[in-house]
N, C-alpha and C positions, 0 to 999 in steps of 0.2 A: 536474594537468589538472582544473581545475574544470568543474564541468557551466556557467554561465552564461560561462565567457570561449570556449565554443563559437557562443555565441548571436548574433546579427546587431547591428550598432546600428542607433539610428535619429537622425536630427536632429529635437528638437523644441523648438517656441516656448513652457514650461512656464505662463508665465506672460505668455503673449498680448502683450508688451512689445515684440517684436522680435528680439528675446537668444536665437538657436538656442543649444542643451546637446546634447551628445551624450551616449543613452543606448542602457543595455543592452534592446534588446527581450525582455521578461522574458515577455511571455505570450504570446510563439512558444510552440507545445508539436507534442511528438511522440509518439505515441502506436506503440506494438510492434502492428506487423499482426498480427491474428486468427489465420491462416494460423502466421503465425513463433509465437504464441505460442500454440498448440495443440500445435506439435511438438516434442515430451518426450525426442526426439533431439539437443536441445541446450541443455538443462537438465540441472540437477542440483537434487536436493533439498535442503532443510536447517530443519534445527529450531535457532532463534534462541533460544542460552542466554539465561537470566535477564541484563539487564544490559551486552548485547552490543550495539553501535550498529552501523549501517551500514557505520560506518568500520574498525571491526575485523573484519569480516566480509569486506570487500573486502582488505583489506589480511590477512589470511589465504589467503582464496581467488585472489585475483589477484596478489597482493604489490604494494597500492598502493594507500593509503586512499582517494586522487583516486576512484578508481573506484565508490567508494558508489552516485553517483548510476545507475551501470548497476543496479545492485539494485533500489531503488527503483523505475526504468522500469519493468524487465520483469516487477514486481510490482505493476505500476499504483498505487503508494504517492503519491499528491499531497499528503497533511500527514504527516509522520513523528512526533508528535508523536500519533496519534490513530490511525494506521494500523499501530502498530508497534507490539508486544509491551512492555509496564510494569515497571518492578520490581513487585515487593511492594508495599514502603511507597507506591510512585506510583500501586498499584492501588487498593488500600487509600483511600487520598486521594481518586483520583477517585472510586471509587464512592459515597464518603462524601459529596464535593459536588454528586454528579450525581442521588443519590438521596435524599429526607424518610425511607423506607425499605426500606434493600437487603434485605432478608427481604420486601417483599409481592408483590404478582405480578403479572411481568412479561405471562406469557403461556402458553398449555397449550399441548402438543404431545403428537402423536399416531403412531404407530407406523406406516409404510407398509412392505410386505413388494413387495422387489424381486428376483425370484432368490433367490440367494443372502445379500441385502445389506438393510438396517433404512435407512430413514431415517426421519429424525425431523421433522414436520410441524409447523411452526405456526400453529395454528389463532384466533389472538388470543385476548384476554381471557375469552371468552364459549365454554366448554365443553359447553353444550345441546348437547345428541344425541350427545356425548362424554364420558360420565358415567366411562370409567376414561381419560381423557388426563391424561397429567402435566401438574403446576403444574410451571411456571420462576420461580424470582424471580428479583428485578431482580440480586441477586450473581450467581446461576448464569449468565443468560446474558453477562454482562459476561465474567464467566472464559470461559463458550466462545468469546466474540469473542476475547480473547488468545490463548487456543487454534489460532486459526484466523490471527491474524494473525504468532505465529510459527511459522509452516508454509509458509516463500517457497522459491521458486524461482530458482537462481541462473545464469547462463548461464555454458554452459564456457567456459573460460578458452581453447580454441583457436578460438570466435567472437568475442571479444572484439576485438580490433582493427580485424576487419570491421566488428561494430557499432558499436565508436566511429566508425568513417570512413563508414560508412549516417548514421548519427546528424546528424554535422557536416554531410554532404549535403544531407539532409533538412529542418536546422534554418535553414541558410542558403538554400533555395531563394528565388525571389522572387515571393514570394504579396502579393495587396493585402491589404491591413488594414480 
């Protein structure tokens, strides 16, 4: 079950000629209500090994690579490619093309005491009147963003077929363009 052969077509004249084509409406999108995706009642957690795509995740957790694309969703992932946890060597690469250099500094941050709990403030470049904030360089925070992006959320596997038939509902309604 691919995520686009859910998707509606449309007839168009691509090239003004006269010549309708029938195509996949590609930039329908559906987004997981706020509501549904707050509630941690029908999730599950999971930390995304090194090296691990979409597709072996689903086809683990669901038993069915097809299903990636639910992952994705309910992780508001729109490039996997950028949203998605690196190898090494891929990290390594990008940081090396993204950065003149991964040692200088990205940004400071600052310690906020909440309760029980630390968060950690970014306060940009400019550390005046925060003489002990930490420097971030440009490596450290790239690795927190992998950090952070494999740490998804997976929907149990006994809403799953609901959500695909929400999904399909939703994707084929008929909204003007």
């Amino acid at each position: 079950m691919s995520y686009f052969s859910k998707f509606p077509k449309l007839v168009y004249d691509i090239k003004g000629n006269g010549n309708d084509a029938l195509f996949t409406h590609i930039l329908k999108r559906v987004k997981l209500h706020s509501a549904a995706s707050a509630n941690s009642k029908v999730f599950d957690y999971y930390q995304v090994v090194e090296g691990e795509k979409p597709e072996d995740i689903a086809h683990k957790y669901y038993g069915d690579a097809n299903y990636h694309w639910v992952i994705l969703l309910v992780n508001d992932i729109t490039d996997r490619y950028h949203q998605w946890p690196m190898t090494v060597p891929q990290f390594e690469q990008f940081v090396a093309d993204k950065y003149s250099n991964p040692n200088g500094l990205h940004h400071y941050e600052i310690s906020q005491d909440s309760g029980e709990s630390t968060t950690k403030i970014n306060i940009g470049q400019d550390n005046t009147g925060h003489p002990t904030a930490d420097s971030i360089s440009n490596y450290q925070y790239e690795e927190a963003q992998q950090l952070l992006y494999s740490q998804i959320r997976l929907l149990k596997s006994e809403f799953l077929i609901q959500f695909v038939e929400e999904f399909e509902d939703l994707v084929n309604e008929d909204t003007e363009i």
